[in-house]
C-alpha positions in Angstrom: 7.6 25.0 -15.7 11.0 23.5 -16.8 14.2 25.5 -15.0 12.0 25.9 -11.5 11.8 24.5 -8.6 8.2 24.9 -7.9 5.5 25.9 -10.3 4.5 29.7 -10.3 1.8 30.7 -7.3 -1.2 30.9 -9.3 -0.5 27.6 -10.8 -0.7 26.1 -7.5 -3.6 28.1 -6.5 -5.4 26.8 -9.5 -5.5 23.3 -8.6 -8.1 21.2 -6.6 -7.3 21.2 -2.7 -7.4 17.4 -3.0 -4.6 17.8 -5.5 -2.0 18.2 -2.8 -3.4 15.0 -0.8 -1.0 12.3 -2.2 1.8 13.1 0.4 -0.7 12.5 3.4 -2.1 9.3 1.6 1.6 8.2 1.0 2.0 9.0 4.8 -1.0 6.7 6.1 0.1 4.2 4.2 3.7 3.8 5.5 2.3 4.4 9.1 -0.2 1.8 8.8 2.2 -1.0 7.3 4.4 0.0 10.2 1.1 -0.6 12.4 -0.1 -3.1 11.0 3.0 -6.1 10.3 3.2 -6.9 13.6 -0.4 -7.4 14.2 -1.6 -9.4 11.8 1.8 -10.9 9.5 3.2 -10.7 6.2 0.6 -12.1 4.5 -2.5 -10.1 5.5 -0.4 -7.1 5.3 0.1 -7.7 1.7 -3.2 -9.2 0.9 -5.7 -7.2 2.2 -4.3 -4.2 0.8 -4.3 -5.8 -2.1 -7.9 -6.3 -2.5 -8.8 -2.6 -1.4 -6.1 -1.3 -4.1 -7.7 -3.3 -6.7 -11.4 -2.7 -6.1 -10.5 1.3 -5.1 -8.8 1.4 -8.6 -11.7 0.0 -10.4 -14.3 2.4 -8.3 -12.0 5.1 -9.6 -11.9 4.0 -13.5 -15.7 3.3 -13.2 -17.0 6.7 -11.5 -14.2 9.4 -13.1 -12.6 10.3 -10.1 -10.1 12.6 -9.7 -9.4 14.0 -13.0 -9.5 10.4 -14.5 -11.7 9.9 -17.6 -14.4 6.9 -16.7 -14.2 3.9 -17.9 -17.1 1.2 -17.4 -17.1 -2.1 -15.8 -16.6 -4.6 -18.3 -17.6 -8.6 -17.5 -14.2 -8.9 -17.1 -13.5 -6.4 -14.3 -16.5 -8.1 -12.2 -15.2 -11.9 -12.9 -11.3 -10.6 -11.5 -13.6 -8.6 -8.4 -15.7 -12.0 -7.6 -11.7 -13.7 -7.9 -10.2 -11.7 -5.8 -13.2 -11.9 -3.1 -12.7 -15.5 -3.3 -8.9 -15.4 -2.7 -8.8 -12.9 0.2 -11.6 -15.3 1.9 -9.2 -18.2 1.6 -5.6 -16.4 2.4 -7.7 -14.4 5.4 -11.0 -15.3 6.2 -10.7 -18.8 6.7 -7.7 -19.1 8.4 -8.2 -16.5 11.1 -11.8 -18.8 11.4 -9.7 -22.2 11.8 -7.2 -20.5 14.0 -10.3 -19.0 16.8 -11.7 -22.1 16.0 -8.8 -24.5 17.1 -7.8 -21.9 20.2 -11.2 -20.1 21.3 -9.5 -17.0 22.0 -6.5 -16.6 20.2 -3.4 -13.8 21.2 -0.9 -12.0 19.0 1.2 -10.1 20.4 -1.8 -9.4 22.8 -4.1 -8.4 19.5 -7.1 -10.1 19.5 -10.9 -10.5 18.0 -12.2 -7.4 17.2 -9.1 -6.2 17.9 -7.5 -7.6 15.2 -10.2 -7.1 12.8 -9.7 -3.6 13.6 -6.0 -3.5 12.2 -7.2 -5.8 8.9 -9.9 -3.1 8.2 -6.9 -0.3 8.2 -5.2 -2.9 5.7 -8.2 -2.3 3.9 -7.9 1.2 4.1 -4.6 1.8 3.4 -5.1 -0.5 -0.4 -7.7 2.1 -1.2 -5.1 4.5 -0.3 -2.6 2.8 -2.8 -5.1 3.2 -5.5 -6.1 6.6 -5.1 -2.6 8.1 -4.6 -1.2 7.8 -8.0 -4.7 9.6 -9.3 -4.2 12.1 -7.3 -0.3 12.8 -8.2 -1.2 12.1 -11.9 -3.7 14.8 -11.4 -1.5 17.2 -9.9 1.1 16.4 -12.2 -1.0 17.1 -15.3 -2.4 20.5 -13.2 1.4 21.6 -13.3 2.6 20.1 -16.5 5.1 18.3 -14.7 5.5 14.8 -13.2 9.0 15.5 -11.3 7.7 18.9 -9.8 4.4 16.8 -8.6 6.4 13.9 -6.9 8.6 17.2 -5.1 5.5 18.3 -3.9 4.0 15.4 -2.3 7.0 14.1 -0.4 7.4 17.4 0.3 3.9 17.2 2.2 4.2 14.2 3.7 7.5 14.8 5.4 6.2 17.8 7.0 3.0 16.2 8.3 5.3 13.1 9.8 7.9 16.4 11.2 4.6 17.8 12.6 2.8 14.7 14.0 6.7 14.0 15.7 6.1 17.7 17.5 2.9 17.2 18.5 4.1 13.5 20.0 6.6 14.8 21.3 8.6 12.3 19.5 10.9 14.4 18.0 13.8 14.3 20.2 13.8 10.8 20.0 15.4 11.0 16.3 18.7 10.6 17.8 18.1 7.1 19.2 18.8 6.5 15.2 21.8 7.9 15.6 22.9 6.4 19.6 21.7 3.5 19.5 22.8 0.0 18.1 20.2 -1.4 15.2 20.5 -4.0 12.7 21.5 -2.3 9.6 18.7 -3.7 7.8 16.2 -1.5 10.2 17.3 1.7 8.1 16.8 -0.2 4.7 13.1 1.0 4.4 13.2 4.9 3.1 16.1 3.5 0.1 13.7 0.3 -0.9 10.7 3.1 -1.3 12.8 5.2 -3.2 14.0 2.3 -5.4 10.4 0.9 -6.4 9.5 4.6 -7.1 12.7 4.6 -9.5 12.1 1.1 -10.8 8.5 1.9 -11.5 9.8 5.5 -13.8 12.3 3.0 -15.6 10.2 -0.3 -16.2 6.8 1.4 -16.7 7.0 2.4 -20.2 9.5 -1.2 -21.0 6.9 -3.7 -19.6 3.5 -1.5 -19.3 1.8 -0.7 -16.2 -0.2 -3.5 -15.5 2.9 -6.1 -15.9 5.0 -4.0 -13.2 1.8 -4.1 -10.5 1.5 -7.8 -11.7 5.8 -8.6 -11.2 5.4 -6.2 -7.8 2.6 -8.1 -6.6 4.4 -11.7 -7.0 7.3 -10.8 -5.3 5.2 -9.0 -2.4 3.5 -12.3 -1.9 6.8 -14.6 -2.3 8.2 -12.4 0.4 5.4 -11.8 2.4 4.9 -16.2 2.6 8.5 -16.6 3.8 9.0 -13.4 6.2 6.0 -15.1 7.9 6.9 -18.4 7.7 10.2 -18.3 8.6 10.1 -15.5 11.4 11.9 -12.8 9.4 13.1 -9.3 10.1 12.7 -9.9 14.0 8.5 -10.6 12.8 7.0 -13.2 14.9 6.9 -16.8 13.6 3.4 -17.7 12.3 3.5 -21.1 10.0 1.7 -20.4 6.5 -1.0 -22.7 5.6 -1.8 -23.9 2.0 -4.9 -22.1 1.9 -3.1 -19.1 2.5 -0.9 -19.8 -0.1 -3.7 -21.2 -2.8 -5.5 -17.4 -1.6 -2.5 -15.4 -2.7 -2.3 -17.3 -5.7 -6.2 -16.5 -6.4 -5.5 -13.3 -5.4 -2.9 -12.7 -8.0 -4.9 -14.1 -10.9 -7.9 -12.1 -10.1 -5.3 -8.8 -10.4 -4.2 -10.6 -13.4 -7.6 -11.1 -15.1 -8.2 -6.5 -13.4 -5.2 -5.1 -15.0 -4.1 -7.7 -18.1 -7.3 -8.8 -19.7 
């Protein structure tokens, strides 16, 4: 396949029709955090997808799917599961409970009750998302005997889908506000810091192993995630982090450790 752009025809026609999915996943899952921040924080935006990524991966591992060879549950897989349970019930369950508790009905930006457990559950959705993605671009990538051409292919997919869910929106026009109208330069930031965990992830992969970059990524989503919420940042609204939040993202993060490390 080396020296073309895109595989031959018959190669692509060989493959699996879910083998061309990873675009629209990728897709879902940018929409959704878009969706999702301003709804319910930092915080659950990181953690909750968290949780689906992890138990999606292991469903994955355990059951063979797409193209991946299974691999059974060991004791240790089910102690980081029960871990992780336990941390997204402290850094979400409990203080969305404290906070209806203290306020009856509580409002965020006009999202509340089920409302808001409507936006956690596409959290959820979007971590199983994360998880299968890179199982299905392994997949293809194998198909094709190519990685590179494989990446080329599902960006290629998702940025048509997003060109054809602008049309049908009618949104597309609107690209030119980009271009018209005053931003903070930090509004255009999101596209390059995509592009530069993808390259991180190709250069530190094979230096550090797999599981230590998801582990590193996952610390500094959560270091972030605690002070963009606490401190109001990137024009989010201000919501004060408790210490169970924080102690849940901590148990959160050693239950991924005990998943992917041990």
């Amino acid at each position: 396949m080396e020296g073309q752009l895109i595989p031959p025809m018959e190669t692509l026609q060989s493959m699996e029709w879910w083998a061309y999915l990873g675009g629209v996943l990728g897709i879902f899952v940018v929409l959704s955090a878009i969706l999702i921040f301003p709804r319910i924080g930092a915080v659950q935006t990181v953690a909750i997808p968290i949780f689906g990524q992890m138990i999606m991966g292991l469903l994955i591992d355990y059951f063979g799917l797409f193209g991946i060879d299974a691999i059974p549950l060991s004791p240790i897989n089910l102690l980081g599961v029960v871990i992780l349970s336990i941390g997204l019930l402290l850094a979400v369950v409990l203080p969305d409970y404290f906070e209806k508790k203290q306020l009856e009905r509580v409002e965020n930006n006009g999202i509340t009750g089920i409302n808001k457990l409507f936006w956690q559950l596409i959290a959820l959705i979007s971590g199983f998302c994360m998880a299968i993605q890179p199982a299905i671009n392994g997949h293809l990538g194998v198909g094709i005997s190519s990685s590179v051409q494989a990446a080329l292919i599902s960006f290629f997919i998702g940025t048509a889908l997003l060109i054809l869910i602008n049309i049908i929106l009618g949104e597309l026009p609107n690209i030119k506000h980009v271009f018209t109208e005053k931003a903070p330069w930090w509004f255009y930031l999101g596209g390059f810091l995509g592009a530069l965990y993808v390259f991180f992830s190709i250069i530190l992969t094979p230096e550090i192993g797999a599981g230590a970059f998801v582990i590193l990524g996952l610390i500094g989503q959560m270091i972030i995630s605690l002070l963009i919420d606490n401190f109001g940042l990137l024009g989010s609204k201000k919501r004060k982090v408790s210490m169970i939040q924080i102690i849940g993202l901590m148990v959160i993060l050693a239950g991924a450790v005990i998943i992917k490390l041990l």
